[in-house]
C-alpha positions, 0 to 999 in steps of 0.5 A, a space after each residue: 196847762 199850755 206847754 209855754 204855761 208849763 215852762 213859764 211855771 218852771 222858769 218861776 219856780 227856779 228863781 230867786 233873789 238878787 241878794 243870793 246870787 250877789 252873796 253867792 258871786 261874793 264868796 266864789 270871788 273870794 275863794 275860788 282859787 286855782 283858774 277857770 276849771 276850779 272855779 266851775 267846779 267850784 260854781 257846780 257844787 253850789 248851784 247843782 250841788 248843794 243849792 239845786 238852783 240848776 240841774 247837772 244837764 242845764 249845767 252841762 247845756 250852759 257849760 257847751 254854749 260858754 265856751 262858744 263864745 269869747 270871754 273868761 268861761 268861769 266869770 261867764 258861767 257864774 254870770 249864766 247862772 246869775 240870769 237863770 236865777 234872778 234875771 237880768 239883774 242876777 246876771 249884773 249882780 252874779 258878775 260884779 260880784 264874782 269880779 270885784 273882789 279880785 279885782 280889788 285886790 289886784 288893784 292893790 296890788 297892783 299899787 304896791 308893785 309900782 311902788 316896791 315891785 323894783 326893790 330887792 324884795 319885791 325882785 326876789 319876790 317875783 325871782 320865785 313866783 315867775 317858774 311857778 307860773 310856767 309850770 302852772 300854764 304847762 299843766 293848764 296846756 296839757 290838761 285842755 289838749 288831751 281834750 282840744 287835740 281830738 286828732 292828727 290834723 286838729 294836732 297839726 294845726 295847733 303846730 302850725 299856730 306855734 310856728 306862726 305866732 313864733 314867726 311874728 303873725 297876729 295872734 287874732 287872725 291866727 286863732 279866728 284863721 285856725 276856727 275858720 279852716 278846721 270848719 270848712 275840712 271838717 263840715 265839707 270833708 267830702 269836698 276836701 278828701 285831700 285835706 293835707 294838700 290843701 292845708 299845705 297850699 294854703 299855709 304859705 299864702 296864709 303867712 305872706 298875707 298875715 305877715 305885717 310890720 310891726 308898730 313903733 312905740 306910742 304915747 299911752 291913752 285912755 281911750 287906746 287902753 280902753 279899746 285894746 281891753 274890749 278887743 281882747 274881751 270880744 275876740 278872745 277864746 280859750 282859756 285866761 292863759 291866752 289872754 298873755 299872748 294878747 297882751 305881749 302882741 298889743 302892749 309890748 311888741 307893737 306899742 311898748 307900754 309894758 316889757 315882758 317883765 311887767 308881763 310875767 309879773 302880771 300874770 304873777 300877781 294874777 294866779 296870786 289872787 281869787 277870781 277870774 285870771 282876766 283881772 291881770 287887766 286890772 294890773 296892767 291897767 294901773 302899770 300903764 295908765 294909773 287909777 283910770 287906767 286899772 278901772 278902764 282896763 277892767 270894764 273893757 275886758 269883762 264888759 263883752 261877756 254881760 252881753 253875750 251872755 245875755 244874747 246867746 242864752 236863747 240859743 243854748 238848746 240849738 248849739 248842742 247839736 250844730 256841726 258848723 259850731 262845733 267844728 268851728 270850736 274845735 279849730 279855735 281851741 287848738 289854735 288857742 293851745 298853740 298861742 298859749 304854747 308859743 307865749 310859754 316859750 316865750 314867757 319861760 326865757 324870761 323865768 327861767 335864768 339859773 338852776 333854782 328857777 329850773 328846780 322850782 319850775 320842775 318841782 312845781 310840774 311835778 307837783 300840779 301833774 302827780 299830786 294835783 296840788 292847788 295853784 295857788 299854794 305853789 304861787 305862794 310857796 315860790 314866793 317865799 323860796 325867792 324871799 329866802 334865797 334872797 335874804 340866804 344869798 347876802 
């Protein structure tokens, strides 16, 4: 038997059906709570686990080339597996099941906030999830910069990104401009050997270039909704949180569709729910432009990773061992912690705003850093603090 026969007889012997990857993709949208770490983890103990779809180093092979690529890791891990297993239809298969389910209940939601979300209950609600969500983006922050953060200067430009997004800079150029600048100091150091001079002169023509006036409120549309979500679904790298500073840039700063509140609020109902954090597009979608608005929201965000997914799986075994493309993901995540980092500044002025929002962020830190508690259980149970102390309060 022929090399290519062998391979071919292994590529056989590991498929399966679509009906096991879409009851597979079902139950993980489901259950899998508490952001894209968790569910990989989830992800692993069925399929490499329990299953043996998938071997622990093609698992790890799949794991390297996802976060080369733009999109939500966990939903296009589960769609990676979806394709080694039942082809191009166990890749369609693996992400609307792993899609839909939270986004159904985003939707709903989403419905019930528009229509309570501004009463007393709904407000204090919300009064208690809002710290949670700080504390929950703080643990998320430190736990990937213990791996993005590999040095000083890695260190430095994730600063120099918190700085800038601070100071008014687009977000995209930022995260796109800090990949791009780590690759050529770290692939060509021995034409950099000054490299913190260079840095230096290149930062203040960087923010006089980028630097742009920002836009005057617009009428909503469809078609503008549907474009800002398939923006953010091709460009963005990192993880879900970074999703925020997207949305606040796009939906709040320049076209005033949504206020910070909305925002947060979102991002609430988002850790709320099973699935992938990239369903707060659900959310936002329905605040903004209703039924079409949520449905269109969706597809735009997820669309992009079905076809990366299918276009790089060929590719997967040369990533591994490419200098350019790992300097170039070293830049991006560092430049993706420094805008989750500067939205979380932002985000926390509006969550934190008396002494027992600053406790419940404080014990929330505590318990997701010492105890390693489960996101979701801290969402639900700073709801109902903001329940009691409302109904306590009069």
């Amino acid at each position: 038997m022929s090399e290519l026969e062998q391979k071919e007889a292994i590529i056989d012997e590991e498929r399966g059906s679509v009906g096991e990857v879409a009851r597979l993709a079902l139950k993980l949208g489901f259950t899998a709570f508490g952001g894209p770490a968790a569910h990989i983890a989830m992800l692993h103990d069925e399929v490499v686990t329990r299953r043996k779809w998938i071997e622990e180093q093609r698992f790890l092979d799949l794991l390297g080339a996802t976060n080369l690529i733009p999109g939500p890791n966990s939903t296009e891990m589960v769609i990676h597996v979806g394709h080694i297993r039942a082809g191009y239809a166990g890749l369609l298969a693996a992400g609307v099941g792993f899609i839909l389910p939270a986004a159904a209940i985003v939707l709903a939601l989403a419905w019930l906030y528009a229509n309570y979300g501004t009463t007393p209950t709904g407000e204090w609600l919300l009064y208690g999830i809002k710290p949670v969500i700080i504390a929950i983006v703080l643990q998320a922050l430190w736990s990937l910069g213990r791996k993005a953060v590999k040095g000083t200067f890695l260190g430095i430009v994730g600063a120099v990104v918190f700085a800038l997004y601070l100071a008014g800079l687009d977000e995209l150029l930022l995260l796109f401009a800090g990949g791009l600048l780590v690759t050529i100091i770290q692939v060509g150091r021995h034409r950099f050997s000054r490299s913190e001079n260079n840095v230096s002169t290149f930062l203040p023509w960087f923010a006089a270039t980028l630097a742009a006036p920002l836009a005057q409120a617009v009428p909503v549309s469809l078609s503008g909704l549907f474009l800002i979500f398939l923006k953010i679904g091709a460009v963005l790298y990192g993880s879900g949180y970074v999703l925020l500073a997207f949305l606040r840039n796009d939906l709040v700063v320049n076209l005033g569709w949504l206020t910070d509140q909305q925002l947060l609020d979102a991002v609430a109902v988002g850790q709320f729910t099973p699935g992938p954090v990239f369903t707060t597009a659900t959310f936002v979608g329905f605040l903004v432009a209703g039924w079409p608005g949520a449905i269109l929201a969706t597809v735009a965000i997820f669309l992009p990773s079905f076809f990366f997914v299918a276009a790089i799986s060929p590719l997967i075994p040369r990533l591994r061992n490419s200098t350019l493309l790992a300097s170039l993901l070293d830049g991006v995540n560092v430049a993706a912690l420094g805008l989750m980092a500067a939205v979380t500044w932002q985000l926390g002025q509006a969550a934190i705003v008396d002494w027992l929002t600053a406790l419940l962020a404080i014990l929330s830190a505590v318990l997701l850093f010492r105890f390693k508690l489960n996101s979701a259980w801290l969402v639900l149970g700073g709801a109902l603090i903001g329940l009691a102390y409302r109904f306590l309060s009069g």
